[in-house]
N, C-alpha and C positions, 0 to 999 in steps of 0.2 A: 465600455471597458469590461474585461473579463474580473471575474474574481478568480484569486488565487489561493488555490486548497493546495496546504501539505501536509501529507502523510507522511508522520514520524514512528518508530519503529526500535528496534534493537540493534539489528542486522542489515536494516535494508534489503534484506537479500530476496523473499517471497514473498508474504503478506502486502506491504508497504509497495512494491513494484507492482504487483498482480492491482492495487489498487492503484495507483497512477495512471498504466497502463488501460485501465479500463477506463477510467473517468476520460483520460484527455480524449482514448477513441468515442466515448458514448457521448459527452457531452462538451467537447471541448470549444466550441461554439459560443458558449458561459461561461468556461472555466479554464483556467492555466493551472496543472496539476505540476506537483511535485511530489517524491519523497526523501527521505534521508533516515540515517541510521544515530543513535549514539555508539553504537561501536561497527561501522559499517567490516562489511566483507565482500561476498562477490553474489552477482545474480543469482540464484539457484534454478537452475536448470529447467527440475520440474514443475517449475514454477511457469518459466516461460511455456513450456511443452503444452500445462492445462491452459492458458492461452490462446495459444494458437487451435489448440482443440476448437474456441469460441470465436475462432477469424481476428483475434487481436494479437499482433506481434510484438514484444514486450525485449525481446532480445538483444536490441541496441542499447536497453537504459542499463545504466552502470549504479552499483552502491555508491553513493554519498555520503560525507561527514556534514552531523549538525551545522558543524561549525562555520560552512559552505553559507550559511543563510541566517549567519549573522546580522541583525540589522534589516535584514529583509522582512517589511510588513507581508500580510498574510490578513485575508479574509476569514480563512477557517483552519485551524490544526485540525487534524484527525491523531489523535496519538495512542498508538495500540500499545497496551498497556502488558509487559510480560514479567511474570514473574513477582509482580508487586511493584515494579518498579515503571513510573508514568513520566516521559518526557516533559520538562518544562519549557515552554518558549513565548521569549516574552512579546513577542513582535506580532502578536493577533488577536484580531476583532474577537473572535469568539474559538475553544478550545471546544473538542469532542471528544469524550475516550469511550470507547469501542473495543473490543474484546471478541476477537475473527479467533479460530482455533487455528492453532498453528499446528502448519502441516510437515512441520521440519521436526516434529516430536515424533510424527511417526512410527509402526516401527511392525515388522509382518513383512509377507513376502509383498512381491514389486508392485501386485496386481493392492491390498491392499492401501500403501504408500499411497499411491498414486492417486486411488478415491481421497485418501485426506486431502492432499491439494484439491480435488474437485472440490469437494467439503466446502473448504476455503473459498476459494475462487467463486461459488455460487453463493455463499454468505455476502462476502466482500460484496458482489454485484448487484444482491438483492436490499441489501443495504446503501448502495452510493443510487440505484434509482429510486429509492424512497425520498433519500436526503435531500440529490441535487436532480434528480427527472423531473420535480415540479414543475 
């Protein structure tokens, strides 16, 4: 039976997705990945774009509300923490908070921007095969 990681968030929109989307592709063999927002909004973009840079397509997942997984036990929270403010959920084994730089603060021209998502996206990656590539 897989364990199930959810990665909680703000927004759902980058961080939180770019991590879903890599775990279910890298390891999803072991793991049922989710994530969710407490104030969900929408994919962001270049979010998927650095993605797909990496052969993983992240474009079909959609922002979620917490509220979505109510109830729903959980092997592992990952809950990135912004602003001071840390998701709580009561429904898992073990909580992780994690601190991925967010690449929606950005801010420079496109060629910049766009390294911050890299930034991101290779944090986030070299982070979830430490975690879960055991």
């Amino acid at each position: 039976m897989k364990q199930r990681v959810l990665f909680i968030g703000t927004n759902n929109a980058a961080r939180t997705q770019m991590a879903e989307g890599y775990l279910r592709a890298r390891y999803g063999d072991r793991y049922e990945a989710c994530s969710t927002g407490i104030a969900p909004t929408v994919l962001d973009p270049l979010a998927a774009r650095v993605m797909d840079e990496i052969g993983i397509s992240i474009s079909e997942q959609r922002a979620k509300d917490l509220t979505l997984f109510d109830g729903t036990e959980m092997d592992y929270v990952v809950a990135l923490c912004a602003g001071g403010v840390c998701p709580m959920f009561p429904w898992t084994k073990e909580t992780l908070h994690v601190d991925f730089p967010d690449p929606a603060r950005a801010t420079g021209t496109s060629d910049k921007v766009i390294a911050a998502y890299r930034r991101s996206r290779d944090a986030i990656t070299v982070w979830i095969d430490g975690k879960f590539g055991k």
